[in-house]
TIMAR-429751 format. One record per residue: x, y negated, z of N, C-alpha, C in turn. Coordinates in steps of 0.2 Angstrom, whole numbers, plus 5000, padded with zeros to 4 digits. Each point is the difference from the previous one (the first is absolute). Example, Ala and Ser with C-alpha at 12.3 -4.5 7.8 and 13.67 -1.06 7.14 Angstrom:
% TIMAR-429751
506650285039499649945000500449945000/499849954996500449945001499649955003/
END
This chain:
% TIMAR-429751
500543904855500250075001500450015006/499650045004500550015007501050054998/500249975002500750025002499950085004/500650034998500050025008500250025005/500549945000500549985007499549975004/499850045006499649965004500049925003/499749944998500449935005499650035008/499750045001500050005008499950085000/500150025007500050065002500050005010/499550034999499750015007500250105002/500749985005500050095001499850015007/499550055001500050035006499749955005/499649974998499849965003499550035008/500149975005499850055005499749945006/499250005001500049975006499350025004/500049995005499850025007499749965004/499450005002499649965001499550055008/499949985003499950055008499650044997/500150075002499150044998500350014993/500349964995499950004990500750014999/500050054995500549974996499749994993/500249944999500049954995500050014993/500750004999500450024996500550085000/500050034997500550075001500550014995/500649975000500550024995499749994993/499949954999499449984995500749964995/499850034994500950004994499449944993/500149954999499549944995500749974996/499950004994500549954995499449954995/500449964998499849954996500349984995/499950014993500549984995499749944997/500549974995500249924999499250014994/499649934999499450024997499550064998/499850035007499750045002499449995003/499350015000499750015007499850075003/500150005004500150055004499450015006/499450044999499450005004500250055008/499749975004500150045007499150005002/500150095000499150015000500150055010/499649995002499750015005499450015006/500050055004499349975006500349955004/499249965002500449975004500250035009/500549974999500450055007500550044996/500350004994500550054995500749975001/500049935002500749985001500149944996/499549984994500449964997500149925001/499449975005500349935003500450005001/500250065008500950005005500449994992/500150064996500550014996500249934996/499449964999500149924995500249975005/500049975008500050005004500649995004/500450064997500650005000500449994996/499749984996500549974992499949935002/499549985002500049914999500349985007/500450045004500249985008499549995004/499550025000499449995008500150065004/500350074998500450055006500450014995/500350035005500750025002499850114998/500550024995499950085000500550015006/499750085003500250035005500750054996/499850024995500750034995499849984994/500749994996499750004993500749934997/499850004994500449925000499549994991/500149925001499849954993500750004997/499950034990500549964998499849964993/500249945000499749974992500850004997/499850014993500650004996500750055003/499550075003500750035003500249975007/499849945003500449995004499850005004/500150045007499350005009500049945000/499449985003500049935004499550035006/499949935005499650015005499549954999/499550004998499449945003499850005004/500149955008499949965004499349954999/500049994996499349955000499949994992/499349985000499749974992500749955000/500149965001500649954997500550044997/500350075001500750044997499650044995/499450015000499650034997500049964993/499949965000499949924996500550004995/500749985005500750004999500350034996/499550075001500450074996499650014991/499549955000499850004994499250035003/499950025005499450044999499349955003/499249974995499649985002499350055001/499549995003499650045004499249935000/499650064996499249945000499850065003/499749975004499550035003499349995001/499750075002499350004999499549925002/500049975005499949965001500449925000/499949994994500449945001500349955002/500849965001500349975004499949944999/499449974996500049934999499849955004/500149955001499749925002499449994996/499549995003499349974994500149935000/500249975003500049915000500649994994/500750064999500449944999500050034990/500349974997500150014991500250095001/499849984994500650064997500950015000/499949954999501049984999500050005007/499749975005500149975005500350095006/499450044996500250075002500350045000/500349994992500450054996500949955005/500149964998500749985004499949985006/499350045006500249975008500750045003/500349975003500650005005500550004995/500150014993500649974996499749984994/499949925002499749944997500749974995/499849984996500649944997499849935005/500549985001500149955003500549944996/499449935002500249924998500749995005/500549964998500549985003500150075007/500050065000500150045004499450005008/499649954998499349995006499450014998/499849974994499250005001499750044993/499650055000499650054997500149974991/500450044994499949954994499350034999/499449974999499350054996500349994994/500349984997499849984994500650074994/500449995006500350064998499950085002/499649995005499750075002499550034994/499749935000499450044995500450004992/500649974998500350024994500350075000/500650025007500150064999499450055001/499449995003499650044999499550024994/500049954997499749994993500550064997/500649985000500650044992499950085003/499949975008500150125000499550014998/499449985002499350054998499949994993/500349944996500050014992500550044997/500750015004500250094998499750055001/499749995003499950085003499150024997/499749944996499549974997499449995005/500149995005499250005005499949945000/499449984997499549955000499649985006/500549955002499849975007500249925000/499649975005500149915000500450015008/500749975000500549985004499649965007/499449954997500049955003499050035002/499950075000499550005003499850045007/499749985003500050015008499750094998/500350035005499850075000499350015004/499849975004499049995002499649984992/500450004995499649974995500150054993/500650045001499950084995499950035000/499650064997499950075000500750055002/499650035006500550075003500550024996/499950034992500450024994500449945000/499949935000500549934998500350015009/499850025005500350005007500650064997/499850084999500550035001500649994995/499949974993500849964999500349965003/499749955003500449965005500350045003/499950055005500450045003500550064995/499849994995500650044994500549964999/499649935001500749954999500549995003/499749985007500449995008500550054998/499950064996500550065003500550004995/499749974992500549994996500249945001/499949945003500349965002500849995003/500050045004500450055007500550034995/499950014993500350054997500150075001/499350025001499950085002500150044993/500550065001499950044997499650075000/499749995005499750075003499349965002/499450034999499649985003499550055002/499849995007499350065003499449975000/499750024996499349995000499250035002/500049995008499550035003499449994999/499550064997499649984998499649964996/500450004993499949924996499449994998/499450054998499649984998499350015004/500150015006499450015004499449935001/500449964998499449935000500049984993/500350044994499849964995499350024995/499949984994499450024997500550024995/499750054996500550044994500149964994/499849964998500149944998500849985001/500149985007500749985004500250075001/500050055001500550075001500350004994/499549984993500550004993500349955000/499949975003500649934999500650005002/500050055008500450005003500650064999/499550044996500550064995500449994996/499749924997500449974994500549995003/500049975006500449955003500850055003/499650075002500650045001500550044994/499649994996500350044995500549934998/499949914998500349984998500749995005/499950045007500449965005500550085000/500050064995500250055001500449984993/499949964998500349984993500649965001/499849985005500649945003500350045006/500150074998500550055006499850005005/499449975003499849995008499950105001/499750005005500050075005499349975002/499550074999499549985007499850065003/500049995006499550055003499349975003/499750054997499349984999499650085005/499549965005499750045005499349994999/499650045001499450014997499650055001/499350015000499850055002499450004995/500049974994499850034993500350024995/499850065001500650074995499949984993/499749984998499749974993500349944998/500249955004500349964999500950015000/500350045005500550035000500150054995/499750034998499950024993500449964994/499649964999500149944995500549965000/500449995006500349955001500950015002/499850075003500950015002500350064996/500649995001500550054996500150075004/500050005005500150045006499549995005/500050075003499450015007500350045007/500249975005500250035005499350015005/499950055002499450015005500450005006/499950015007500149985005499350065003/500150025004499550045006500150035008/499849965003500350015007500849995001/500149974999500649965000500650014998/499850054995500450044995500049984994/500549994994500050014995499750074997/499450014995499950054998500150024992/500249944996500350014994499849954996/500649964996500149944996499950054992/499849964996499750054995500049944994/500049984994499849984996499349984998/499749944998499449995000499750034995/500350014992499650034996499950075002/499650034997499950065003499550025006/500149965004499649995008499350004997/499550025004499349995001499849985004/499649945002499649995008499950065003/499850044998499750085005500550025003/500849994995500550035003500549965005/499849955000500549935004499450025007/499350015000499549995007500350055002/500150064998500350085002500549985004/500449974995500950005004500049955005/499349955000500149955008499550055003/499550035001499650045005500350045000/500250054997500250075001499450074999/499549954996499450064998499949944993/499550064998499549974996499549935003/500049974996499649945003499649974993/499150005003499649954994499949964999/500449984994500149924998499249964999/499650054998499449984997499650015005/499449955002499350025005499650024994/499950065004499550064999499449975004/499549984994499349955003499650034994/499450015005499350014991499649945002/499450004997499749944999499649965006/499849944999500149995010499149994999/499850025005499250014999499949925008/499949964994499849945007499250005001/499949965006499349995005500049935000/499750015005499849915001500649965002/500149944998500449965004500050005007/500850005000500150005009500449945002/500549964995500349945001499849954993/499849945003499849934995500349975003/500349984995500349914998499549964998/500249935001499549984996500249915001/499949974994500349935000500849975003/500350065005500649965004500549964997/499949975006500549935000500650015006/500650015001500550015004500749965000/499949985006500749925000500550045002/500850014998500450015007500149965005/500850015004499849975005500349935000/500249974994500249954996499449954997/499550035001499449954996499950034990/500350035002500150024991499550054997/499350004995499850044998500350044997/499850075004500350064997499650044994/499450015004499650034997499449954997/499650044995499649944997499550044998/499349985002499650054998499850064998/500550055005500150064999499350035002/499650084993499550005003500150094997/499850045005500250074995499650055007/499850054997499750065006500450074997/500250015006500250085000499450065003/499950034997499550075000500350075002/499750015006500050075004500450044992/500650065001500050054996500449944995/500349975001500449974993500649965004/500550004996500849945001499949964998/500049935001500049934997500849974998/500250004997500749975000499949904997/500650005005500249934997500550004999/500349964994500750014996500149935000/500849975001500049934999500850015003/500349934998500749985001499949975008/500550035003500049995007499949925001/499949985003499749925002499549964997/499550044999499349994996499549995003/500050015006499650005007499550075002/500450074998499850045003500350015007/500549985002499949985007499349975006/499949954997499649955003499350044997/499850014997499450074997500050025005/500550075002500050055004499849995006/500649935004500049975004499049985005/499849984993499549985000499450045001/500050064997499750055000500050055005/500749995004499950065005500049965009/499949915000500050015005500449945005/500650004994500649975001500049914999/499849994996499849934997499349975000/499749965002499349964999499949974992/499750044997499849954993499849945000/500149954994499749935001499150005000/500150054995499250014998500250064995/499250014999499950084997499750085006/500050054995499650055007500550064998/500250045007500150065000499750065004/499550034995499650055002500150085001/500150015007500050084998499450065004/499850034996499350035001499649985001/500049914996499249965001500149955006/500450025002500349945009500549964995/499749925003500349974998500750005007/500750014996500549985004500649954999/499749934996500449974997500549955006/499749995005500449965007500050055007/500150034998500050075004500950035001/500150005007500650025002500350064996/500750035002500150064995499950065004/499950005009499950025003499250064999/499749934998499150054998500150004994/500450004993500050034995500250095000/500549975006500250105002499550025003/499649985003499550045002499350024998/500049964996499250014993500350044992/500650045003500450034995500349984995/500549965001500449974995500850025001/500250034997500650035000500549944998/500750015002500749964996500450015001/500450024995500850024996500249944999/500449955004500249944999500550014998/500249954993500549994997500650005002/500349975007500449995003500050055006/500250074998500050045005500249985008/500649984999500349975007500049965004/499849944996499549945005499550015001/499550034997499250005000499750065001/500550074998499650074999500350035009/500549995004500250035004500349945006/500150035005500349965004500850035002/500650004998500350054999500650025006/499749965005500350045006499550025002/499550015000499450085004500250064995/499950055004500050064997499550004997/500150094995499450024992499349995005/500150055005499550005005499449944999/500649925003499549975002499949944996/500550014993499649984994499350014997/500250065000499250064998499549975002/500349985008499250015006499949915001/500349954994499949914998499250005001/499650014995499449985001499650045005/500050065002499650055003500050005006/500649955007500150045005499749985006/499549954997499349975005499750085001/499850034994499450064999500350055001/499550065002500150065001500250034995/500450044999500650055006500449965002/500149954996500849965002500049995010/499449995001500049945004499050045005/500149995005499350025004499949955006/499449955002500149965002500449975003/500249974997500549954999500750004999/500150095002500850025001500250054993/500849964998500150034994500550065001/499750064995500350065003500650024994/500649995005500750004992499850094999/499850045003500150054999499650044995/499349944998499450004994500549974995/500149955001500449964992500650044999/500450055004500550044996499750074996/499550045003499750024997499649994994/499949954997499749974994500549984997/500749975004500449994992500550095000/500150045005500250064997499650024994/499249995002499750024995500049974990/500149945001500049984995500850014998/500349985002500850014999500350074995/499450075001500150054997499549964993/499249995002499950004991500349944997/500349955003500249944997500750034998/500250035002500950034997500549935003/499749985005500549955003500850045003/500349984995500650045003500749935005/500350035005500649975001500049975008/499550054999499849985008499250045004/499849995006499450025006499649934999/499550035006499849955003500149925003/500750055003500349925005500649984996/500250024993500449964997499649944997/500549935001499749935000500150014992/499649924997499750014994500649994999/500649965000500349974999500750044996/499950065003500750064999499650044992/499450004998499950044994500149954994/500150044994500149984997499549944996/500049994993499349954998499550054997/500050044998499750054997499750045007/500250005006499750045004499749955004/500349924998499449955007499550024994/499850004994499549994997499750064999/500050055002499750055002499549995008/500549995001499649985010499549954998/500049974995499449945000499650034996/500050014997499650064995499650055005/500450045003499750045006499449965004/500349935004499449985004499449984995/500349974994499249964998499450044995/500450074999499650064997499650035006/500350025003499750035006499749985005/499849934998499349965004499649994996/499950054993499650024997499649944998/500349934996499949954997499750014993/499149965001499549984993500549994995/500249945002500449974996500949985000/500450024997500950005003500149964992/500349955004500449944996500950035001/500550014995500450044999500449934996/500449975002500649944998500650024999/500350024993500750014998499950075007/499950054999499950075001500850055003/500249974994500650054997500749954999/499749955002500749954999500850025003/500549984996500350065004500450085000/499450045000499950064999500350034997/500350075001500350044993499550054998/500250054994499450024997499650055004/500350035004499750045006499549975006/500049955003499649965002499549964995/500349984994499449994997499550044997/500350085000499650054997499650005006/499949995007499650005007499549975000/500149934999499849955001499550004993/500050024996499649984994499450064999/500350075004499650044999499449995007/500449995006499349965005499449954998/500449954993499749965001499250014996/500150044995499850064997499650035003/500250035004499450055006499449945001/500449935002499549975004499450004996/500249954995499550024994499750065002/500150044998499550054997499550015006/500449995006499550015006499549945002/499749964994499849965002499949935002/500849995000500149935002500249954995/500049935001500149954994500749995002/500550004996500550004998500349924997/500349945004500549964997500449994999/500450014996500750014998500249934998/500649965003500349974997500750005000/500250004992500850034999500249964996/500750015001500549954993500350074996/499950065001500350074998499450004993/499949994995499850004993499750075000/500550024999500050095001499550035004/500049975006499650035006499549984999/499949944997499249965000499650034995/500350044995499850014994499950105000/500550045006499750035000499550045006/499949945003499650005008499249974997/500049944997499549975000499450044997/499449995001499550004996499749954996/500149935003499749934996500949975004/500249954995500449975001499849924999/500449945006499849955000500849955000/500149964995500449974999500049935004/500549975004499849965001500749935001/499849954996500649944998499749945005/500549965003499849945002499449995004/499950085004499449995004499350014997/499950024995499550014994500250075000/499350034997500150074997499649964993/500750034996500050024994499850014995/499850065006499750064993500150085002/499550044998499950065004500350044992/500250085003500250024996500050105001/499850004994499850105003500850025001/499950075004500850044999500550034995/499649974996500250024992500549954997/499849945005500549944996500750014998/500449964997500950035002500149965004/500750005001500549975004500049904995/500150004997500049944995499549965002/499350044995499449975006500149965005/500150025004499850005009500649924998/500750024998500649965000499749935000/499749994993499849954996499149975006/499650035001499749975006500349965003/500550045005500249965007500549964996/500449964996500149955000499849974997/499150004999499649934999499850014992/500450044998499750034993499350044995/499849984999499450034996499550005005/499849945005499350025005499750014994/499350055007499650034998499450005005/499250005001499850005003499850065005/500249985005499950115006499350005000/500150055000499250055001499750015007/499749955002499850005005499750085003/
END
């Protein structure tokens, strides 16, 4: 049961960023076994605000006090010092070394004061994760657990440290619901044992279920700390957009045509010699979403990769509209209409020092308008991205602002813009909304939607359950590089769960 002496309190927190302010007098407390959700757009403040609790900035006004008392964080190490531990959305792990070997790097127990004791590492590491009850082997290499067994390690590391406070960015974004119950358990046991967690997230349904309180954040302002009982999803999306916003896609029945993307037998190696994919064979049809649902490192990567252009397959064919394009560049996939919403926005979707301009104008600026024998006219690609910049709702910037200054919610709009509006047979859409707060995914889900209905074959692949489930029209599970097994939009969330960890195969419906 939370107290209510706050052990931390953040007053007036205030910081300033060229062009941004960040942060605005922004008032956050945290009492002794509580979690405490902080819901947000992206761009609302709440990284900087964590940001400056774990010492990576510095606030421009304001002061931290744990236990009543101001302190300054200077760095993650005072941060640490001060009781406070931070997992973050992507993991800080070593794949080569143990588990113990990660949970005690840089204060190791040491033999005679010199050389590494494993034997005690893996001991103190066994007795904490057996109080705190998490089922984990000390002595097995993190390349060799599942992401749910990775994100304890990193619960550990911080209980290791002796955190009393922990930030949890994003904690379920790579898991299967299976592991998100797990991990509920695991915070309600850790609230038992007085810890504190602030937990970030952008599933209001999960934050729901999981915390004691709800602090919203919008435009860099606090807009109201509230109790979680009582709250609605409808009412938490309102207080982070500041309208109404539809949680649910509004979709009628999808009237498919003939196939316009075939798979068929694929075989795909990474760049390590490793089969990824194994016999993947599935077609997508004009008018319809195909989803594929699976635990991140199943080789939807190397699928994609493989299908849009990026990767050479070992063997196997990829067909779009009857053209074989299996050894074919990614180059003439854009050009025989093949759309893509890459996974990794930033490395793969933009280049992020050109401006929105001359993002927009990546594939097009050989062709007219862009470009008239041979000479490229910036004054056609700014006019095409004003143009789109209005229906994409790209906010936070022009033309000539670089990719780099918008938010992630507005890079993924700009890529959305160019690969819609080169009016693509076929758009492959990779983790879509990763990311995203509910506003930008109410955008992105309803484009994806239009495409559909205008005719085009829709690939969807997501780790969002929710999205796969209410986007798809056929869904396709896929484990260990195999499809599993196909499943209507009817399915639940269990279902799909129990697939992707190798549970109950079933034959797909080709």
């Amino acid at each position: 049961m939370a107290t209510e002496a706050p052990i931390l309190e953040l007053r007036g927190i205030t910081k300033q960023f060229p062009g941004v302010l960040a942060n605005d007098h922004i008032d956050f407390d945290l009492r002794r076994g509580e979690v405490h959700a902080l819901l947000g757009e992206n761009g609302a403040g709440k990284s900087t605000l964590m940001n400056i609790l774990y010492g990576l900035y510095h606030p421009d006004l304001g002061e931290i006090r744990i236990h009543g008392v101001p302190v300054r964080m200077s760095s993650p190490r005072e941060a640490i010092a001060s009781g406070i531990g931070m997992v973050h959305q992507h993991f800080m792990l070593i794949p080569v070394m143990t588990v113990a070997e990660n949970v005690v790097l840089a204060v190791e127990p040491r033999r005679d004061g010199i050389l590494l004791d494993y034997r005690e590492a893996g001991r103190r590491v066994q007795d904490l994760a057996t109080s705190f009850g998490f089922a984990i082997d000390p002595d097995a290499r993190i390349q060799d657990i599942t992401v749910g067994q990775q994100q304890r390690v990193e619960i550990l590391k911080a209980l290791y440290r002796r955190a009393d406070i922990l930030i949890l960015d994003e904690p379920t974004a790579v898991l299967t619901p299976q592991e998100a119950v797990e991990l509920f358990g695991i915070l309600q046991t850790l609230k038992s044992e007085g810890k504190s967690i602030i937990f970030i997230s952008h599933k209001l349904n999960e934050v729901l279920e999981i915390a004691d309180r709800i602090t919203v954040l919008r435009r860099g302002k606090r807009i109201e700390t509230l109790p979680a009982a009582g709250a609605t999803e409808e009412s938490l999306a309102k207080l982070m957009v500041g309208r109404e916003v539809l949680l649910r896609v509004e979709k009628g029945d999808s009237q498919p045509t003939e196939s316009f993307l075939r798979v068929e037998d694929l075989h795909v190696r990474d760049e390590r010699g490793i089969e990824k994919v194994r016999g993947v064979s599935f077609d997508v049809r004009g008018g319809e979403i195909v989803a594929i649902a699976g635990v991140d490192g199943n080789g939807q990567t190397e699928l994609i990769d493989a299908i849009t252009g990026l990767r050479r397959p070992e063997s196997g064919q990829v067909v779009v509209e009857g053209k074989d394009v299996t050894t074919r560049n990614a180059r003439h996939h854009f050009e025989i209409g093949v759309g893509h919403i890459p996974e990794d926005r930033q490395r793969r979707g933009l280049v992020l020092d050109f401006s929105i301009a001359e993002n927009i104008g990546l594939h097009d600026f050989r062709k007219s308008p862009a470009s008239r024998l041979g000479w490229l006219s910036p004054r056609r690609l700014i006019e095409r991205a004003r143009r789109l910049i209005k229906e994409f709702d790209v906010r936070g910037g022009g033309p000539r602002t670089p990719g780099a200054a918008l938010s992630g919610g507005n890079q993924q709009k700009v890529i959305l813009a160019r690969e819609i509006d080169r009016d693509p047979r076929v758009l492959i859409a990779a983790q879509p909304t990763r990311g995203l707060d509910v506003g930008a995914i109410e955008f992105v889900h309803r484009r994806l939607v239009e495409e559909r209905d205008e005719g085009r074959a829709v690939l969807l692949v997501s780790l969002e359950l929710e999205e796969v489930l209410s986007l798809a029209d056929r869904i396709l599970v896929m484990y260990e590089g195999a499809i599993v097994g196909e499943f209507p939009p009817s399915a639940t969330e269990e279902e799909l769960g129990v697939a992707m960890t190798g549970g109950g195969r079933r034959e797909a419906v080709a």
